[in-house]
C-alpha positions in Angstrom: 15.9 -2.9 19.6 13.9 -2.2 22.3 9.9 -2.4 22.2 7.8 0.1 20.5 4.7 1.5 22.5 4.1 4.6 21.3 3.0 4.9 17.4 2.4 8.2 15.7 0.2 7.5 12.6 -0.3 9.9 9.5 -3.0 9.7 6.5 -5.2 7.7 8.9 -8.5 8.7 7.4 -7.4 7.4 3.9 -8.1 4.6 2.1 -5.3 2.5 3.6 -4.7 4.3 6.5 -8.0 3.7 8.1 -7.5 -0.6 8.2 -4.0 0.3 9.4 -5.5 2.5 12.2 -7.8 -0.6 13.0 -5.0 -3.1 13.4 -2.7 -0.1 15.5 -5.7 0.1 18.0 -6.2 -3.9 18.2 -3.1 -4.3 19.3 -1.2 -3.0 22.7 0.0 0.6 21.5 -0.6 3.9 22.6 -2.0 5.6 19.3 -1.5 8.9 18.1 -3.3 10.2 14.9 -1.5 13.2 13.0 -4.2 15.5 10.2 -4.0 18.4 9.3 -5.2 21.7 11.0 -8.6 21.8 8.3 -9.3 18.1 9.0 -12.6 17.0 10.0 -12.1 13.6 9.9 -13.6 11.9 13.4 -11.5 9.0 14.8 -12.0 6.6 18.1 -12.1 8.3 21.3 -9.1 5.9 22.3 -7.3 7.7 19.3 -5.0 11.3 20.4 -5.6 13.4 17.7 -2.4 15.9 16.8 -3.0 18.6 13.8 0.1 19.9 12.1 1.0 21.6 9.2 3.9 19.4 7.4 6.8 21.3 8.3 10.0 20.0 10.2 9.8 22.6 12.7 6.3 22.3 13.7 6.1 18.1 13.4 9.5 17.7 15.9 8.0 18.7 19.2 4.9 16.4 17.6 7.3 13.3 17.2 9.2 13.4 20.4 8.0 10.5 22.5 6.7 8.2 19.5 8.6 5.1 19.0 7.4 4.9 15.6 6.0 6.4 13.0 4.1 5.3 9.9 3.1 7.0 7.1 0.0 6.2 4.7 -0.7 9.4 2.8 -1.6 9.1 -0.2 0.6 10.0 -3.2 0.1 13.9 -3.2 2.1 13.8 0.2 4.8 11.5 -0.8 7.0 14.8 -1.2 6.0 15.3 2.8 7.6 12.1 3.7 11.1 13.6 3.7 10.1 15.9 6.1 8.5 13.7 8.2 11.8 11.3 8.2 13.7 14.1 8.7 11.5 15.1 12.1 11.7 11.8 13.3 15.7 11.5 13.2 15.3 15.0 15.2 12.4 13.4 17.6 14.8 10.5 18.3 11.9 7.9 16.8 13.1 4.5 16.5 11.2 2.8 13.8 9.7 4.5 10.0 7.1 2.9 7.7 6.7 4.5 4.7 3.9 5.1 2.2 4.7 2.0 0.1 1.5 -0.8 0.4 1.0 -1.6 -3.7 3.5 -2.6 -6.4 6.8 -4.0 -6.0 8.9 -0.8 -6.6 11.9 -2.5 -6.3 10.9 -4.9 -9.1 13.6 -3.7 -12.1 11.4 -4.6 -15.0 8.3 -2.7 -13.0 11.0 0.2 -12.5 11.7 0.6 -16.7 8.0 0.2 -17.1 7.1 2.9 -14.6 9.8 5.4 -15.8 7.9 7.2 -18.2 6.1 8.2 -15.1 8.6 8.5 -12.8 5.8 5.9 -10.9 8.6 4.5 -8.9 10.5 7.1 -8.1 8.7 8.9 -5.0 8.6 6.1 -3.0 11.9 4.6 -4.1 13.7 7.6 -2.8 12.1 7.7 0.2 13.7 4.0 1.2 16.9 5.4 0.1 16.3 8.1 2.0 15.3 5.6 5.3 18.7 4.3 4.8 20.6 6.9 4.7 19.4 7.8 8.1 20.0 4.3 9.3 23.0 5.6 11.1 21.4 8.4 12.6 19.6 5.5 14.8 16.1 5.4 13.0 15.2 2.0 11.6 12.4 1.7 8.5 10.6 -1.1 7.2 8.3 -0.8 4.0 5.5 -3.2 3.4 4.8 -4.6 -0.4 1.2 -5.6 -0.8 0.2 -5.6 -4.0 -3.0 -4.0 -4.7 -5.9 -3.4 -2.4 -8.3 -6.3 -2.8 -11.3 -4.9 -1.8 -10.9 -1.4 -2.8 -9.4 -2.0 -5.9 -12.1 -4.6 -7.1 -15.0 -2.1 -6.3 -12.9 1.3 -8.3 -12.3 -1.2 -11.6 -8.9 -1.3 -11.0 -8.9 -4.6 -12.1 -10.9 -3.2 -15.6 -13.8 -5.3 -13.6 -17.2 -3.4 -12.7 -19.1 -5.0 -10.8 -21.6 -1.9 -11.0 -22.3 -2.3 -14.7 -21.6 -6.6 -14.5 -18.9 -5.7 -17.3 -14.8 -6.3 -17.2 -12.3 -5.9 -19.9 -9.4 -8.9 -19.8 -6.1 -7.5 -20.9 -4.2 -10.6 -22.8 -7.1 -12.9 -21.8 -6.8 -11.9 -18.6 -4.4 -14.8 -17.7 -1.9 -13.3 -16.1 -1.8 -13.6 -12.5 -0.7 -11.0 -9.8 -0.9 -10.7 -5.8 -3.3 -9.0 -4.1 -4.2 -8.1 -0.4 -7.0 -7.1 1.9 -6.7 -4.1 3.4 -7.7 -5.2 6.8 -5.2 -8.1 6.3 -2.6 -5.0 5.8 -3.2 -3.5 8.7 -3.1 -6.4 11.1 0.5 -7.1 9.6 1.9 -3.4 10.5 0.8 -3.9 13.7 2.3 -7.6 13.8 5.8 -5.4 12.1 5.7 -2.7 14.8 5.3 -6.3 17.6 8.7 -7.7 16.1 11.1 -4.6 15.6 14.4 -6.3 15.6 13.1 -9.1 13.2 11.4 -6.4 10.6 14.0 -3.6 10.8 15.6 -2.3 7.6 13.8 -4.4 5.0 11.0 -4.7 2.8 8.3 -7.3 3.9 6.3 -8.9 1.3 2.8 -10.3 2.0 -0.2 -11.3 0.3 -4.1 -12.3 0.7 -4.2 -14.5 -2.6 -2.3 -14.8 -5.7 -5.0 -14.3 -8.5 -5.9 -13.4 -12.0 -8.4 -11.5 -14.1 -10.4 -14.4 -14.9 -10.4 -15.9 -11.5 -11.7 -12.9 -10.1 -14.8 -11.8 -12.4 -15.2 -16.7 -12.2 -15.7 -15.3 -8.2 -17.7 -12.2 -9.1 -19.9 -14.0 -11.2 -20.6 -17.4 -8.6 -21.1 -14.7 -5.4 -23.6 -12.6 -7.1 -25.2 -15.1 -9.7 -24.9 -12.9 -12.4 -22.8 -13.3 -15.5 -20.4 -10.4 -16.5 -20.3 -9.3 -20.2 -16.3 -9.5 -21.4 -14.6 -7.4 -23.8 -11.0 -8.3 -24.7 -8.1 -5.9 -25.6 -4.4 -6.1 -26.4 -2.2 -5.2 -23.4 1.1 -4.2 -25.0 -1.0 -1.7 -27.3 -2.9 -0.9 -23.8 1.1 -0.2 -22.4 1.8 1.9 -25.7 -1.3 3.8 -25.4 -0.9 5.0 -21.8 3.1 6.2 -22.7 2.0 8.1 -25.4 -0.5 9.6 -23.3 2.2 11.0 -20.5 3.6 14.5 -20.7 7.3 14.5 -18.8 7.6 14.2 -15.3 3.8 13.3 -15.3 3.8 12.1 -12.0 2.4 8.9 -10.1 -1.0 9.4 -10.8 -0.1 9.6 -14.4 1.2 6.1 -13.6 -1.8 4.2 -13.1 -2.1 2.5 -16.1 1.4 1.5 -16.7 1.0 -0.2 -12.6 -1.8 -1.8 -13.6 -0.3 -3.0 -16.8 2.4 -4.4 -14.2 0.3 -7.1 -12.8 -2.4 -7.5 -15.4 0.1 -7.1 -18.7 3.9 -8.2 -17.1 4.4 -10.1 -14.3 5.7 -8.2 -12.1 2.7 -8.4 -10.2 3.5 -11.8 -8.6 7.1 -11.1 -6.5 6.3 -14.7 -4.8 7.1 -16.3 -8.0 9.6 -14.0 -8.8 11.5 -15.2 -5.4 10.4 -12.8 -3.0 10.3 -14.4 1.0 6.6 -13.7 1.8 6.2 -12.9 5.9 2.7 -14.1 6.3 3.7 -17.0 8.9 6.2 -15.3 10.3 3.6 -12.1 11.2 0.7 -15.1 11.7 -1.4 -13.1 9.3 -4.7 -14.7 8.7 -5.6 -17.8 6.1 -8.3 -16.0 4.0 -10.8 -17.0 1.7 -11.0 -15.7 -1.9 -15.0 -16.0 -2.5 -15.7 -14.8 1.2 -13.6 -11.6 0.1 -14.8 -11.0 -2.9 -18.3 -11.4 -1.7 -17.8 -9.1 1.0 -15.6 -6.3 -1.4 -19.3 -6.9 -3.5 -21.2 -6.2 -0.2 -23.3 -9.8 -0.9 
């Protein structure tokens, strides 16, 4: 297909959507930035800066002239990304990410776990929604990450706080899951959006470092010198306690703790072992190292 210049980005004062702004502008596209008419996010003065409201008619005219477009809002605007598939088949835009960047939603056993939630399902029909519009000319490609390195070490995602030295090991913390930095994220959209023929209609799976629970708060506690008090809990009666606690159709961010059960509970967290082709070579993602990233997510 041919080459894409031109990239429209949306959600890019988010948590994600920031380091994926980075690696755009470090890398030879013309950028566009799309926020909503109350925004007052600041972005780069190399950075055109479109405000929209989210429907089709007024994003179109927005879209026309962007080869691609990528989306990394956050999961109250998953429900927006139909619409914003649906202007760029009208725009004539060649190449769709979506909001995907965590879990491996196509992971079966993550998909049963998750349905309680309906955790899977937003971003699961947006894919199937890519590809049904696959013959309407636009192409997709979704990006599994696992979860955010950095940001997720610092927010206790990981049931580690490094704020209060404490961290609470789910089975003994032994299981072990993929994670990647965010920055490390960006650069590989950018390196996606290089190689459009090679990346178009799949999912591409990379990583920063296959880990664990122990390993990380082992790190923690050998970058910042200080030793982390441990509790230990059960993590099937953690799974049981977070279903009981859903109400129907709760939602993805009634999700949470059955993803994070994924990695630290199932294994689902770890698609490399599970047989999933990881594109870190062929996107010549960097070679990172776990203490230096930890030590920075710590701000040591």
């Amino acid at each position: 297909m041919a080459e894409i210049k031109n990239v429209l980005l949306i959600g890019a004062s988010g948590n994600i959507g920031s380091h994926i702004l980075t690696g755009l502008l470090s890398s030879p596209f013309t950028v566009t930035v799309l926020t909503r008419p109350d925004s007052t996010s600041d972005f780069p003065e190399a950075v055109k800066v479109v405000r929209s409201d989210y429907t089709l008619e007024a994003l179109t005219p927005l879209f026309k002239g962007q080869d691609a477009v990528v989306s990394a809002v956050g999961h109250v605007g998953f429900e927006s990304q139909f619409t914003f598939i649906d202007a760029a088949v009208a725009a004539g835009v060649k190449r769709f990410i979506p909001s995907e960047f965590g879990s491996d939603t196509t992971n079966k056993g993550l998909q049963q776990l998750l349905a309680p939630a309906n955790g899977a399902t937003a971003k699961l029909e947006a894919v199937e929604y890519l590809k049904s519009k696959e013959k309407d000319g636009l192409s997709w490609t979704s990006v599994i990450s696992g979860p955010f390195l950095d940001l997720c070490l610092n927010f206790g995602f990981f049931e580690i706080f490094p704020s209060t030295r404490k961290a609470t090991l789910w089975n003994g913390g032994r299981q072990r899951f993929i994670v990647t930095s965010r920055p490390t994220i960006g650069i590989a959209v950018a390196r996606i959006l290089q190689q459009p023929e090679l990346t178009k209609n799949i999912y591409v799976f990379i990583k920063s470092f296959t880990t664990s629970q122990q390993e990380l708060i082992s790190v923690a506690e050998k970058v910042s010198g200080e030793k982390y008090v441990i509790e230990e809990v059960n993590g099937e009666a953690k799974i049981k306690e977070a279903e009981a606690s859903l109400t129907e159709g709760a939602g993805f961010a009634a999700a949470y703790p059955l993803i994070k059960a994924g990695f630290l509970v199932k294994s689902y967290g770890d698609y490399e072992a599970e047989g999933r082709e990881l594109w870190n070579e062929k996107l010549g993602l960097p070679n990172e190292d776990l203490e230096e990233s930890v030590a920075q997510a710590l701000g040591i």
